[in-house]
C-alpha positions as CSV (number, residue, x, y, z in Angstrom):
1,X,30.1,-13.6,6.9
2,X,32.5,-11.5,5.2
3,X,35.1,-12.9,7.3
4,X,34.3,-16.3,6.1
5,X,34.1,-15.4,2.2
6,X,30.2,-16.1,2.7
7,X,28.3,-14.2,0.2
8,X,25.4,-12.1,0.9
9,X,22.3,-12.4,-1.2
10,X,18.6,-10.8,-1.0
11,X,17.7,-11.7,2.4
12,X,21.0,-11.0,4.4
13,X,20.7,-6.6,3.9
14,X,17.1,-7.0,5.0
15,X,17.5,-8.9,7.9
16,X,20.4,-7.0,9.6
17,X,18.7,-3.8,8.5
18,X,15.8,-4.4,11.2
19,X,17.4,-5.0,14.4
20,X,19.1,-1.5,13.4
21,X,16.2,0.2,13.1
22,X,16.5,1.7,16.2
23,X,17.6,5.5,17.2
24,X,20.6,4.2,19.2
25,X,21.9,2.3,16.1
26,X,20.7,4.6,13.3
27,X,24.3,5.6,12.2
28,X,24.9,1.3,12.1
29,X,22.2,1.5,10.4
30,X,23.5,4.2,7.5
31,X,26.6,2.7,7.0
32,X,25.0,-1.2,6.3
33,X,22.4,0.7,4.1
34,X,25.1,2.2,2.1
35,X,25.3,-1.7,1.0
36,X,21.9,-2.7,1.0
37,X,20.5,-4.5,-2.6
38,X,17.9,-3.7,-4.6
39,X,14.9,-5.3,-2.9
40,X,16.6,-3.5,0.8
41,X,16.1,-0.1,-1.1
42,X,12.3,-1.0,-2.4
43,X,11.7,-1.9,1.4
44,X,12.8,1.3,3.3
45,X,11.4,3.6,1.2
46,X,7.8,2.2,1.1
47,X,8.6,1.4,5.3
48,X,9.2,5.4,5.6
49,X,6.4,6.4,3.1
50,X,8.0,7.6,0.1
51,X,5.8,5.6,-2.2
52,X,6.4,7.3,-5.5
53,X,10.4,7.1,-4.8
54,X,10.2,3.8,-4.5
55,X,8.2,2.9,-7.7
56,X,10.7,5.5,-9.7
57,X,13.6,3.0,-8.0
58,X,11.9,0.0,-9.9
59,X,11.2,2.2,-13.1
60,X,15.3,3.2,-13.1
61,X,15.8,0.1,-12.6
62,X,13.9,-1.8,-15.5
63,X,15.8,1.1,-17.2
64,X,19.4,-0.5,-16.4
65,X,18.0,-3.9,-18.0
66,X,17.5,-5.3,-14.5
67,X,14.6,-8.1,-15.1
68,X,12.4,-8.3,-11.6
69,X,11.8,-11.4,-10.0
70,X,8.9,-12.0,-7.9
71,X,10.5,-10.7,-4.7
72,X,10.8,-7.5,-6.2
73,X,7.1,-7.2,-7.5
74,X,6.2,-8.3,-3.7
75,X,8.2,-4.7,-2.8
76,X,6.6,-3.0,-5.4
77,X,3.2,-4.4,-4.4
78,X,3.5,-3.4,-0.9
79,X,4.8,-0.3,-1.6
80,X,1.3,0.3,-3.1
81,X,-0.9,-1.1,-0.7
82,X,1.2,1.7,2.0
83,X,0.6,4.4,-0.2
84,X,-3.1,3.2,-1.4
85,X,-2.1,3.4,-4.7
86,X,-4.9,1.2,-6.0
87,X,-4.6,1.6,-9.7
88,X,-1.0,1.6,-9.8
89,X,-0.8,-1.9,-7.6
90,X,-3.4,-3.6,-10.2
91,X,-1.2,-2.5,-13.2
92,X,1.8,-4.0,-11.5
93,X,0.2,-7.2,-10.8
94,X,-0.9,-7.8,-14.1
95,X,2.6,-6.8,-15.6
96,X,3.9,-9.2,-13.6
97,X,2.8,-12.3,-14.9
98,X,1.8,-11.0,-18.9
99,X,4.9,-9.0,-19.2
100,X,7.9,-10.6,-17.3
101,X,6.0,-14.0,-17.2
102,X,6.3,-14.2,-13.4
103,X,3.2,-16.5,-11.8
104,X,1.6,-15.0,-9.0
105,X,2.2,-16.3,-5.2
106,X,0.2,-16.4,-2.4
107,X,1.6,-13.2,-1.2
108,X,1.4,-11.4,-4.0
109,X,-2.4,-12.2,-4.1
110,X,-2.1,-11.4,-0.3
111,X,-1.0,-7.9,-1.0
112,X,-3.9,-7.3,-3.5
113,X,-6.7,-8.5,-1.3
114,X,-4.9,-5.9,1.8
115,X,-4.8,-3.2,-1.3
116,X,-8.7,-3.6,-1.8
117,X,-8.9,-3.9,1.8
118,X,-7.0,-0.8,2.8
119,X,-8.9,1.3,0.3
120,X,-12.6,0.2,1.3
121,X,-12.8,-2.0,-1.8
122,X,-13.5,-5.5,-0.2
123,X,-15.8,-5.6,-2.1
124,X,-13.6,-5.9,-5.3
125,X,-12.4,-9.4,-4.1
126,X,-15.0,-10.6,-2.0
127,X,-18.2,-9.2,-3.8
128,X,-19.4,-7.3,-0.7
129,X,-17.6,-4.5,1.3
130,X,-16.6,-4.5,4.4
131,X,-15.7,-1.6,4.8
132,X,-18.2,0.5,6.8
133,X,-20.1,-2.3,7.4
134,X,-20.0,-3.0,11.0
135,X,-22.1,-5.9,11.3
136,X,-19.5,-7.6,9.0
137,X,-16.6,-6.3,11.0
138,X,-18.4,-7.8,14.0
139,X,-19.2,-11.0,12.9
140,X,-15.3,-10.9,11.3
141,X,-14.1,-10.5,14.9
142,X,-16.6,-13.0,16.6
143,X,-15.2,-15.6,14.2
144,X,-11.9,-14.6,14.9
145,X,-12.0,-14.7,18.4
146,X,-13.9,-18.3,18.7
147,X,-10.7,-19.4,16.1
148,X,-8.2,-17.8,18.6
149,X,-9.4,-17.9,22.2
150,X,-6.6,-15.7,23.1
151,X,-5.6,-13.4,20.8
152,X,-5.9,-10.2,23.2
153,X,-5.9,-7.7,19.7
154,X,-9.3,-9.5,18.4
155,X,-11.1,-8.1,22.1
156,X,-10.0,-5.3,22.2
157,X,-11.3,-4.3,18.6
158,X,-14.4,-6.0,19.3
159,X,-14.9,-3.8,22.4
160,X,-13.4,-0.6,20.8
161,X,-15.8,-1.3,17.9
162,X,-18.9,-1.6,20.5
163,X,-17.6,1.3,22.3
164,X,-17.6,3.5,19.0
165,X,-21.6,2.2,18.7
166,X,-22.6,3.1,22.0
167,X,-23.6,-0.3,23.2
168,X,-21.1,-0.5,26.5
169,X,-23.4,-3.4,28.2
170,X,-21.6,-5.3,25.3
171,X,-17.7,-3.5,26.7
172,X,-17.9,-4.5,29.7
173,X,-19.1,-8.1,28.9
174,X,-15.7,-8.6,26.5
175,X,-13.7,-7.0,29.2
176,X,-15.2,-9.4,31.2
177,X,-14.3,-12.2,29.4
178,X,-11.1,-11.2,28.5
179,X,-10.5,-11.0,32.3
180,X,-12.2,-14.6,33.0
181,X,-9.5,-16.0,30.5
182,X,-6.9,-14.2,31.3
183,X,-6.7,-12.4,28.2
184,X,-4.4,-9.3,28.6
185,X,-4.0,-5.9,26.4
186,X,-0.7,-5.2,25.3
187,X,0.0,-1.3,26.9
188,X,0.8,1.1,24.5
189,X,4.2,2.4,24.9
190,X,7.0,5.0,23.5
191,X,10.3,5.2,23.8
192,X,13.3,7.9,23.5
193,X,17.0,7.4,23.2
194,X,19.0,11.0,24.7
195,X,22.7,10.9,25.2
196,X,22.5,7.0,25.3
197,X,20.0,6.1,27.8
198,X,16.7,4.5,26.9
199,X,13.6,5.7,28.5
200,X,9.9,4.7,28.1
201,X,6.7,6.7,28.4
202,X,3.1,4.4,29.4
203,X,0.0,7.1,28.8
204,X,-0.1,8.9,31.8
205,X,3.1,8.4,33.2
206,X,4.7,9.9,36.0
207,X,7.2,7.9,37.0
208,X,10.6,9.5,35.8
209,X,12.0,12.3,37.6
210,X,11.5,14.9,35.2
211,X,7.9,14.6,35.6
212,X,6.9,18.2,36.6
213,X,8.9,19.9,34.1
214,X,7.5,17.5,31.5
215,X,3.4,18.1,32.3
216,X,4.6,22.1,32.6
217,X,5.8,21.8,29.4
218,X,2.8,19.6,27.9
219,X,0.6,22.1,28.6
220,X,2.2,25.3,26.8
221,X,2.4,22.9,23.9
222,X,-1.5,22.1,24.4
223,X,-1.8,25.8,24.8
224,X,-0.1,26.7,21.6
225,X,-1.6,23.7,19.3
226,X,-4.9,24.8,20.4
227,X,-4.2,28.4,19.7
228,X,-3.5,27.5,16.3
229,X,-6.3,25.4,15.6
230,X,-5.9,22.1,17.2
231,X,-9.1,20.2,18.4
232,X,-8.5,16.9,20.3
233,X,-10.6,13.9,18.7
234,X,-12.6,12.6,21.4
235,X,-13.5,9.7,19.2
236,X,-10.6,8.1,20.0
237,X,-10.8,8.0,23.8
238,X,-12.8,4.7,23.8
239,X,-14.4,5.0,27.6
240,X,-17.6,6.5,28.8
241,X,-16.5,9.8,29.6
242,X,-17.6,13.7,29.3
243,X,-15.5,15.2,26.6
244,X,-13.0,17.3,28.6
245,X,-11.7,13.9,30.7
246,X,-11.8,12.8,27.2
247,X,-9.5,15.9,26.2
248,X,-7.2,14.8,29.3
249,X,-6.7,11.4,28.2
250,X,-6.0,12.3,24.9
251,X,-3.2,14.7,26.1
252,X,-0.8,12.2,27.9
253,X,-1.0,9.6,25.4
254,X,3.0,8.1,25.4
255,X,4.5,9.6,21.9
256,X,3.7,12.8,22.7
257,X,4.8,12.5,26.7
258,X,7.9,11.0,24.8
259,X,7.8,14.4,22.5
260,X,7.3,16.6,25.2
261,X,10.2,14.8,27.2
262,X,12.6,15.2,24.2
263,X,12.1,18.8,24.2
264,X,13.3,19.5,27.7
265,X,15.9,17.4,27.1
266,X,17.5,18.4,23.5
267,X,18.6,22.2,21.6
268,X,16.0,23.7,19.9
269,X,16.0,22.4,16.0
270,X,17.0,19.0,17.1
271,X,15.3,16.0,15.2
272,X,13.6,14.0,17.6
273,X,12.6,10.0,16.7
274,X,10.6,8.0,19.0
275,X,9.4,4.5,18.6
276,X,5.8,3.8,19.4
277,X,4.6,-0.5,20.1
278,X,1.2,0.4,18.8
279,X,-0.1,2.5,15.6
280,X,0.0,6.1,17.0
281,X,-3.8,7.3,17.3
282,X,-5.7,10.0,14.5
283,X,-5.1,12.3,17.6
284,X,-1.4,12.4,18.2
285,X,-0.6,12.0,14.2
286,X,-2.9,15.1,13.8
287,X,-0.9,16.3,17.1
288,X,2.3,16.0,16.0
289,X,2.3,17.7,12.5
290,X,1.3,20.5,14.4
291,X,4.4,20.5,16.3
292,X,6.4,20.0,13.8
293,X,5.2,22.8,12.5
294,X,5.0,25.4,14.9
295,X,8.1,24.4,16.8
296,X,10.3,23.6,13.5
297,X,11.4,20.4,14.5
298,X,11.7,17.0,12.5
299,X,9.8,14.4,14.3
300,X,10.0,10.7,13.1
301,X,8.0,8.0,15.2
302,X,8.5,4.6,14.1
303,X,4.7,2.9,15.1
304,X,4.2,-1.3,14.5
305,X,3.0,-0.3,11.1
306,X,5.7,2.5,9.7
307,X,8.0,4.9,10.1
308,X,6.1,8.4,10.4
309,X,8.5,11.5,9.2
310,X,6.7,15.1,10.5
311,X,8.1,18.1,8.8
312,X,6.9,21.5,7.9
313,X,3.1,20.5,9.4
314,X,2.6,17.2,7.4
315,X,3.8,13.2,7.7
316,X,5.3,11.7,5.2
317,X,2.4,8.7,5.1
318,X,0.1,11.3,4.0
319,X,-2.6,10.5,6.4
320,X,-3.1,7.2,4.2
321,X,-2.1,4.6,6.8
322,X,-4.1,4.9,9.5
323,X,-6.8,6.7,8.9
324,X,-9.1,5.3,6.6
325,X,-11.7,3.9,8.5
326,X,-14.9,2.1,9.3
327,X,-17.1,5.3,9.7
328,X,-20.7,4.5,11.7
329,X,-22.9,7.0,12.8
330,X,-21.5,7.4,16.2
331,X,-18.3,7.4,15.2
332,X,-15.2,5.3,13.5
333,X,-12.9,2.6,13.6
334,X,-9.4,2.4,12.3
335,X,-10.0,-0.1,9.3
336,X,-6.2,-0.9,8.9
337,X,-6.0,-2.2,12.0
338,X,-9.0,-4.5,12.1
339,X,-8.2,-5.7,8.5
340,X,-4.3,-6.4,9.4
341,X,-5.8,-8.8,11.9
342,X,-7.9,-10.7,9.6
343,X,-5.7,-11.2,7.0
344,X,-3.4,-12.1,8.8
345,X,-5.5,-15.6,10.0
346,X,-6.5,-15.9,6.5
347,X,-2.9,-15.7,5.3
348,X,-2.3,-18.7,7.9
349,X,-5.6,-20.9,7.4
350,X,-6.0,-23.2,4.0
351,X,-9.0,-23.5,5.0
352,X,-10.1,-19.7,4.3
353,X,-7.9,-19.1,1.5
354,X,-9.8,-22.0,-0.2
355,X,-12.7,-19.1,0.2
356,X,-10.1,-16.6,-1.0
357,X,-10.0,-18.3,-4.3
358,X,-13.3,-18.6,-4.9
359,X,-13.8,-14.9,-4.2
360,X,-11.0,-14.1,-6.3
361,X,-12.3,-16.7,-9.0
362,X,-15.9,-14.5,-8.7
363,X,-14.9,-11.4,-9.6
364,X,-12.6,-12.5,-12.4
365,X,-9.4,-12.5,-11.0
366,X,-6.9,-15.1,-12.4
367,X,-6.2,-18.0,-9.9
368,X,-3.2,-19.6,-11.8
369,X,-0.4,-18.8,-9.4
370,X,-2.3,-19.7,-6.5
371,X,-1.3,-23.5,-4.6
């Protein structure tokens, strides 16, 4: 572009910025961040968790006379549905439009219906909550699935959720049918760049040569989380097992095989970053600070939702993102992730964001921007 006296604008920094997300391309990634624009900045801070940072950004820059525009209120927005800042994200949507006279979009309204959402306040848009309601969240997923035959993360929530109730006739029959229709679950992953070679971790794995000194060294670091306090959330191990096969499963989960790997392999003190293809479970986040703590190491796991940065014994998300959740007598579901879904077929479907609108129109929340 430069080459060709092409100009870059708001979308160019952003765009190059993710394929360089990456650990193999992180110092890339530093040098085209030196140049990123406003709107870039807003993005990878909220993407890393530094929520306050980035609304001080948009403060200092008001400051400098530099008027918003609706892309930036969309950062700003999403930087407070990732850090659940609820009040803060209403006060910025209203500012918006009364102060800098910017109508609303569809996204913008998006991110204040996943701001309720995220927060257990459906109820706030829709008149009813769903959170903690699980016949809601199964009807949600029902609906879901008949609109979407094949969309493999609807099962597999509606079976996790029936697995968190107890009811595992009703497991096995949407394992079932995911198998009759070929429906298949994506495997969760983690990867590790060391000295420039890639290499990937499945839960349980014991395919790469370093296997033994790997599972030697997972269970000293069992050992010493344990010793300081660590008990493994059974919860999450969604199969009908006792709880120590539970507390085995738990234990080779990818990131922290990836972890574990990355400490045979790499000088003590050295900042380790792995990148997980799932949301990294209430056990391995709760896992990991540990390790971070009692081994001094800087851990940062970039997950499908955010980057995770582990220092000193805590994560820079401060246990916001993942782990406010459905909670039912025999257990919970991550709410996040069963939300995400569903607003992201509402997002796609007129149809339902006609019904947006008139929940939004219910509980008195101006419509004007909408089309």
């Amino acid at each position: 572009m430069r080459c060709h006296c092409v100009r870059p604008d708001l979308y160019t920094f952003p765009f190059l910025l993710q394929p360089l997300s990456s650990p193999s391309h992180l110092p890339f990634g530093r040098l085209l961040h030196a140049h990123t624009l406003l709107f870039g900045l807003l993005s990878d801070t909220l993407w890393h968790g530094r929520s306050q940072e980035c609304l001080a950004l948009f403060d200092q820059m008001l400051s400098r006379s530099v008027t918003p525009n609706a892309v930036t209120f969309l950062g700003v927005l999403c930087t407070c549905v990732h850090g659940g800042l609820v009040e803060e994200g209403k006060e910025y949507f209203d500012r918006m439009s009364l102060e800098f006279g910017i109508a609303p979009l569809i996204q913008h309204y998006g991110c204040i219906v996943d701001l309720y959402g995220r927060a257990g306040m459906i109820n706030q848009a829709w008149e009813r909550s769903l959170h903690g309601d699980r016949e809601t969240c199964e009807l949600a997923l029902k609906n879901l699935i008949e609109l979407e035959p094949l969309n493999s993360g609807a099962h597999v929530l509606l079976s996790n959720l029936y697995a968190k109730m107890g009811r595992w006739a009703d497991v096995r029959r949407v394992r079932g049918l995911m198998e009759a229709k070929g429906v298949k679950k994506t495997p969760g992953c983690a990867m590790v760049e060391i000295g420039g070679d890639l290499y990937e971790f499945l839960v349980g794995d014991r395919t790469h040569p370093e296997t033994r000194d790997t599972y030697l060294m997972l269970e000293e670091i069992m050992r010493r989380l344990k010793a300081a306090g660590y008990v493994a959330n059974t919860g999450e191990v969604l199969l009908d097992l006792d709880k120590e096969p539970k507390e085995a499963a738990l234990a080779v989960h990818s990131e922290k095989l990836a972890i574990v790997f990355c400490f045979i392999r790499t000088a003590p003190g050295t900042a380790l970053r792995v990148v997980k293809n799932l949301r990294v479970c209430v056990d391995c986040h709760t896992a990991i600070k540990l390790i971070s703590e009692i081994y001094e190491r800087e851990i940062v796991v970039r997950d499908c939702s955010r980057f995770h940065h582990f220092r000193h014994g805590s994560c820079s998300c401060a246990d916001f993102c993942n782990f406010h959740s459905l909670e039912f007598g025999c257990g919970i579901v991550s709410f996040p992730t069963v939300y995400d879904i569903c607003v992201q077929r509402i997002f796609s479907s007129p149809l339902i964001w006609g019904k947006i609108g008139e929940a939004f129109d219910a509980s008195g929340l101006l419509l004007s921007g909408v089309r």
